[in-house]
Every structure is written in C-alpha cells, then in structure tokens.
N, C-alpha and C positions, 0 to 999 in steps of 0.2 A: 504494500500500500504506500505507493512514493506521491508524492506531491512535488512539482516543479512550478517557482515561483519566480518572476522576472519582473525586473523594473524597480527596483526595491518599495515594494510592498509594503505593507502598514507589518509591523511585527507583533500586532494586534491578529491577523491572520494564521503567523505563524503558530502562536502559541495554538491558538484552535485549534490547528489541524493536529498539531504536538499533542495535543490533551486529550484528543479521539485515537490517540494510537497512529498518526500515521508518520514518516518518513517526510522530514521536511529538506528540500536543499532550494535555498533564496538565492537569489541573485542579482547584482546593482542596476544592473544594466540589459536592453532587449538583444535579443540577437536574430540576424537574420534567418530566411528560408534554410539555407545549410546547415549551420551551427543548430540549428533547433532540432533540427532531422535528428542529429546526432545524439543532441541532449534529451531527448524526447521520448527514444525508447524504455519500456520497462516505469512508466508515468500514469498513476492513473486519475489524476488532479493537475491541471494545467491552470496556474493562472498569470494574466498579463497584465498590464495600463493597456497607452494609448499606442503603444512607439511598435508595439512586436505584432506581425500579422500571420497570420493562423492560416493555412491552404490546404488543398487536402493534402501535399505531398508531407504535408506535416503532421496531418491526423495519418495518415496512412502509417508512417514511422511509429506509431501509438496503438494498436490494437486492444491494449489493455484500457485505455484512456475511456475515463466512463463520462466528463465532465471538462468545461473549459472555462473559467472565469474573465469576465472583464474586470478589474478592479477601476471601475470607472461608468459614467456614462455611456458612452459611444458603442458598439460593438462592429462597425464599418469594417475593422481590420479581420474579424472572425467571418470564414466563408463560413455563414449556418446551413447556405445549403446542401455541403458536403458532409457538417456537422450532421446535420437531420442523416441524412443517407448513412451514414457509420453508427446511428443511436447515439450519439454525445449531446448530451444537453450541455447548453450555454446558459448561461448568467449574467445577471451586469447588478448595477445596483444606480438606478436613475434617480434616485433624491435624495443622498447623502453627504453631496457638497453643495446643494441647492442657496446655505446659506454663506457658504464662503463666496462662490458666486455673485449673489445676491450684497453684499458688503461688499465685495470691488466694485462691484460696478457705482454704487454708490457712492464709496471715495470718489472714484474717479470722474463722475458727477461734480462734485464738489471741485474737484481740483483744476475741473475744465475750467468750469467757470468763474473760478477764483485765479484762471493765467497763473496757478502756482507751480506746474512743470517749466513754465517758462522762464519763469522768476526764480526759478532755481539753479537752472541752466544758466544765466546770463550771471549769476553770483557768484557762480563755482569757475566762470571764464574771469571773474575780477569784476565785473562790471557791475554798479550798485545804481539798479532804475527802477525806482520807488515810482510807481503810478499807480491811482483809480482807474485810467483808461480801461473799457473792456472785459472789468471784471466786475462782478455780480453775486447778489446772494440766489440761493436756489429756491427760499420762499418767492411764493407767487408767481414762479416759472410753471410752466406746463411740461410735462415729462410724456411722453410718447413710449409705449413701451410695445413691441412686435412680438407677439409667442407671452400668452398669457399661463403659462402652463406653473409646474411650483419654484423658479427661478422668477419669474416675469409676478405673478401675483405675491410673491414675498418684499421683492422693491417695491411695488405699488405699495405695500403697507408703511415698509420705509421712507419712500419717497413724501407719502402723504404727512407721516409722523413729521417731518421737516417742514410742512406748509406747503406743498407743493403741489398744482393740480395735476391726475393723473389720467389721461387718456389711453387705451391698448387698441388694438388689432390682435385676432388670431382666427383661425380659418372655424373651427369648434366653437361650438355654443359652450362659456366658460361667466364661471357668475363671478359677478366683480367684487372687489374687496373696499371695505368702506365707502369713498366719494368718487371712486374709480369709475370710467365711462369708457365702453365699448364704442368705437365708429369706424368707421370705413379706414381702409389704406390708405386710399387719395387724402381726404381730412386728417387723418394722423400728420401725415408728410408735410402739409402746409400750416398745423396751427403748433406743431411741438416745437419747443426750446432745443431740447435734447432726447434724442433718440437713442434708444436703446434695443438692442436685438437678441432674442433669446428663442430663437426655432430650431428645430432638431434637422438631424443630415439627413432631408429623403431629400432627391434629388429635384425637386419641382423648386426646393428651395435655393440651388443653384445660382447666383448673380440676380439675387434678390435684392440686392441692392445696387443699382448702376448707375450710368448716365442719367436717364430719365428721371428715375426716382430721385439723386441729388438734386437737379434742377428743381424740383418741387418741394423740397423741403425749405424751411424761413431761411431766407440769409441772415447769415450769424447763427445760426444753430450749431448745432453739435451732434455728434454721432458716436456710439460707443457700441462697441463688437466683442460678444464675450462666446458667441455660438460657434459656428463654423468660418473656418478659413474661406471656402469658397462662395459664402452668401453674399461678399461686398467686394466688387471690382476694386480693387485695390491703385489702379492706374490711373479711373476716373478719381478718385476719391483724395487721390494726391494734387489733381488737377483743380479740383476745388476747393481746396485749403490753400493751395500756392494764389488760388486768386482772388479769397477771400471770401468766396461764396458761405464755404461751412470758417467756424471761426476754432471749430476742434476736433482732435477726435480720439482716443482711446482703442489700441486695439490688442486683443490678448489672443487671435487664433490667423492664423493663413493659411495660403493657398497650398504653401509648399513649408512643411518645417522640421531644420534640421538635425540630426541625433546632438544631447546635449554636449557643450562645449563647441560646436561645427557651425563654421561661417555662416551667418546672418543675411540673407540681402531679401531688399524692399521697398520699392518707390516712395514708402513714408518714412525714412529711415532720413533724419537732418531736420525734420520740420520742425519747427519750435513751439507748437503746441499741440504735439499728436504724443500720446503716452504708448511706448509700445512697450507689451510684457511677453513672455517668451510661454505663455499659453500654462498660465500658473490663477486662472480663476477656483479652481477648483484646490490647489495645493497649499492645504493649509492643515496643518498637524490633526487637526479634530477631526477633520473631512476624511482625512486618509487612515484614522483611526475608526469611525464610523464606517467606512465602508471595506476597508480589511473586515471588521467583527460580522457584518452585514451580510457580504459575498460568501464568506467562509462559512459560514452559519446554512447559508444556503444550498452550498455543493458539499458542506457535511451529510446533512438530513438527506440529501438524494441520493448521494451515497449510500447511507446505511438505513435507507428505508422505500426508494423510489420513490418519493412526493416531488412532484416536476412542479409545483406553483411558483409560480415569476420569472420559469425558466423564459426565453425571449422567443426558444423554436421551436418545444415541446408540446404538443397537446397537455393540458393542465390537471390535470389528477392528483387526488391527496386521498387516502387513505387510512385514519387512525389505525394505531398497531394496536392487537390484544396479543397481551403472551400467551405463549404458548403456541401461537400460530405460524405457520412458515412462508415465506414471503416468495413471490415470485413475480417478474414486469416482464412484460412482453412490448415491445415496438416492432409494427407491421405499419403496410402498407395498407391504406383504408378502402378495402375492399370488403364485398358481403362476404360471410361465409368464415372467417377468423377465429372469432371465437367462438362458434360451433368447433371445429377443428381444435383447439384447444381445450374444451370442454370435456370434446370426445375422449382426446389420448388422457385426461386425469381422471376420466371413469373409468375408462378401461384400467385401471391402475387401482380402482379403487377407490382412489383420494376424493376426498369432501371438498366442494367450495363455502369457505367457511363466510368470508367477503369477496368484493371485486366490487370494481372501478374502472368506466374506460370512458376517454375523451378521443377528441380527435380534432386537429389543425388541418386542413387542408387536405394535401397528398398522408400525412399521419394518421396513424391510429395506433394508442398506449393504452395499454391495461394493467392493471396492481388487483393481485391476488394474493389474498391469505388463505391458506389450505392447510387439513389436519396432516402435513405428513414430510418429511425433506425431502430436498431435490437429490434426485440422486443423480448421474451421470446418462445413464440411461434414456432417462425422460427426457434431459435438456436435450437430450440429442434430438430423439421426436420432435420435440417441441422446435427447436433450430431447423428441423426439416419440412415443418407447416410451412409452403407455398406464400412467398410476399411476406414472410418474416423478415425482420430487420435486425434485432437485439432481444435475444435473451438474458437475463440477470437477473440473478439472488441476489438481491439487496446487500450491502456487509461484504462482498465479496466480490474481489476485481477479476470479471468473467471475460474469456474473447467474447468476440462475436461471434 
C-alpha cells in the first residue's frame, strides 16, 4: 500500500495516509511524463498540485493504482478519461482555498486603488513621490465580480463589509449574498470600478476576457485575475494599461507558466501598476493544510471502503459498512444486463447480498456490495470475466484490474 506524493504536499496528508497504515514517499517537486512512468510503479495512491500531468502512459505504468488526487482545485492536468477507462477514481478538493483566494484578491483591490504597488516600486528605485493623484478608497466603489461560485460570493461579503457596492455575473442561477446584484455581462463591464474574475477552466471560458470586453469596461477601472491563465488576452490587456484605458490590474494565473525558479516572460511584466504573483492565490499555509486533511481523507475512505462521493469521474455511491460484512465494487461499462451477471455468479456461490449500491455517470456504471462471505480468488476471476467489466476490488486491498 504505497502512496506517491508530489509537489510538496501539505504534511497534513502525509501523516493521514501514515496513520491508515500506508507507505508514504513525498516529494518537493512535479516530475514529468518519464520520470513518473518510472516512479509510478508499484503506487496505489497518487497525489499531485497543479504542475504534474497525469496521461494514460502514466496510469498504464500503475496497474495497482486505485486513486489519483488533485491536491488542488483544477484537475485539467489528470486525463479522467483514461482514469474512468482503468477504474481510478480522481479527486480534487474545490473549496478549500476559496478563502485565501478570496483575501488576495481583496488586498489586491485595495492596493490597486491605493497606486501602493506603484509607490513602492518608485521608493525602493530612490525616488520619494508623495501624491493623492489616482488613488482612492474602495468604499463607495462598485466591484464587479464574474463567476459567483464560493471564491466570487465570499468577496462579495468582503467587498460589501468594506462599503463597497457589489454587482456579479455568472452563467447559473446563484442567490446573492447580502446587497449583492446579479446583471448582465455587458452592464457589469461598463458600470464596475474593478473587476474581478473567478470562473473555472471549461473551455467556453477561453479569452473571456479581450479586446472587446476591455473596450467596454469604465476607463480607469481595474481588472484582477485570480482564475485561469487563458481567460484574459494578456497582449490586449497590456495595450490598455500602456494607454491608460484600464488604470490597473492584478494578475496571479497565465497562459503559459513556468516550473518554479524558470524564466518569467509576459507583456505585463515592467508596468507600474499591474501586481503580478506567480499563481500563489491559493498558497497559503491553512489552504494547503485544509486540503492535504481534505483530499486525503477522501482517497483514504475509497480506499478502504469504495465510497466514490466527490470523486470528479466516478458515478457516486456511498455505502455504510456493517461489520461483519465483506465488501466488494465493481466498475463496468453501463450497459443492461451487469448486475444480473453478477448476481448470478454470487448465487451460484451461495453468497447473500446483504446490501448494494449502484450509480452511474455516463459511459459508467459502479456498484458497492456487502455480502455474507470473502472474496476468494476464484470469484474475482468470474467476476473480472463479466462482459464490459472494468474494475474489480475489495475494498482495503490494492487489486489489479
């Protein structure tokens, strides 16, 4: 029972997996398709951040591998749907940095429009230029926020607590928080101060922020980017701070970005009121402690019980255990006729179904059974040999497929 952990991980995770008995080896840093092939084997807990991307040529190296963790929001980098095809359920944990998020972006609200990145820059070059020009309190500003989700509705409570009126956009019907107002995209753009953008990476969302859109926003506004790297043209966005249209902007995610320590480059890179961070909204001690205990907790219990809830690719199945009883999951292919087929070979066996569970996503279809009797060798094999089977597994116990 090994665990392979990368990116250095919360050590909140590690102790978990430590504490349930299993084999922990962490590691600081991602590593690529190769290296991972290699570290991979003989794994049946996989967990990553943002930086290490998951292929099948790298589930394929893992036949033991029951489980794959995001320790993060995002899961972009994990192919789920080789995942699904191999039985690995994936994980993530989507609101456990929500409020470290939610606090930068905030400062950095603040800091826009108090011209303090700029005033700090020009201090630390020598030069002391004490001015009111430009800068502003945040009360009685309008804040704009894109993607009302639990990032986007936690500033709007923040934003408010500060005096500030709060307008959203999101494509979902989403109930607003305090004095908070729901409008259009177009009206966002032309009545906000400062915009803020928090929507997740499907791909409609793509250069969701461009030409057009800049042009429509207040001059003198502000823009702040804490979601995805490819939502905001980053060329145009240069083009309208160089010419005064937007008067700031804040950005913590891009298009392209490189392993830490590795050359930087970026058309906002020089500008004297753009705050750029190296995609650290989310990295803050508590955050990464929260979702170490979070994920791990998660891919424990699947582990040692097959309960798939919140996995990202699994059909959803939860199961209470009673002792005494012997656990068995099955992932096929969601077709009629399965669990007859399974039914059949554990009567002919004799064995009781004492419970069962079965969901289904899509192309899946998972079941959790409790039965009076253990698995022997024998059965899995039948059972492995049902037509449009996927994965079989005793819970507790790292099984091929």
């Amino acid at each position: 029972m090994k665990v392979l952990l990368l990116e250095n991980i919360s050590g909140m995770a590690v102790s978990q997996f430590k504490e349930a008995g299993f084999e922990v080896e962490s590691l600081k840093g991602a590593l690529d398709e190769r290296e991972l092939i290699e570290k991979v084997r003989g794994t049946s807990i996989l967990g990553v951040r943002s930086k290490t991307r998951i292929t099948a040529a790298v589930l394929d190296a893992a036949p033991e591998l029951v489980s794959v963790g995001a320790f993060c929001i995002g899961v972009d980098k994990i192919d789920r749907t080789a995942s699904s095809e191999r039985g690995i359920a994936v994980f993530n944990d989507p609101h456990s940095n929500s409020r470290s998020v939610a606090e930068l972006a905030m400062g950095e609200i603040i800091l826009l429009m108090r011209r303090t990145f700029e005033a700090s820059t020009e201090l630390h070059a020598g030069v002391w230029n004490k001015s009111s020009a430009g800068s502003h309190e945040v009360r009685g500003l309008t804040l704009g926020i894109v993607g009302y989700g639990k990032i986007g509705s936690q500033i709007s409570d923040l934003a408010e607590a500060l005096g500030m009126r709060v307008v959203f956009h999101d494509v979902a019907h989403v109930l607003a928080r305090g004095n908070a107002r729901p409008v259009s995209f177009r009206e966002l753009l032309e009545t906000a101060d400062v915009i803020t953008l928090h929507v997740d990476g499907k791909v409609q969302n793509q250069d969701l922020f461009g030409e057009e859109e800049i042009r429509q926003m207040k001059d003198g506004a502000c823009l702040i980017n804490l979601s995805r790297g490819f939502v905001v043209d980053h060329e145009a966005l240069a083009r309208h701070l160089k010419s005064g249209k937007l008067a700031g902007a804040a950005v913590d995610v891009f298009p392209v970005e490189p392993e830490s320590g590795g050359a930087f480059s970026s058309p906002l890179r020089g500008l004297p009121n753009v705050i750029l961070t190296p995609h650290i909204g989310g990295s803050t001690e508590e955050a990464q402690q929260n979702i170490g205990q979070f994920v791990s907790a998660r891919m424990i219990d699947y582990f040692n019980t097959g309960n798939s809830q919140l996995s990202v690719n699994m059909p959803q199945c939860h199961l209470e255990y009673e002792p005494g009883s012997h656990r068995l999951t099955h992932m096929h292919h969601n077709i009629p006729g399965i669990l007859r087929a399974i039914n059949d070979i554990l009567a002919d066996r004799g064995i009781n179904i004492e419970r069962q569970v079965l969901d289904t996503r899509g192309a899946l279809g998972y079941a959790i059974y409790d039965i009076n009797q253990d698995c022997d060798d024998q059965m899995l094999t039948k059972l492995r040999a049902v037509p449009q089977t996927i994965r079989v597994r005793v819970p507790g116990v790292a099984a091929r497929t």
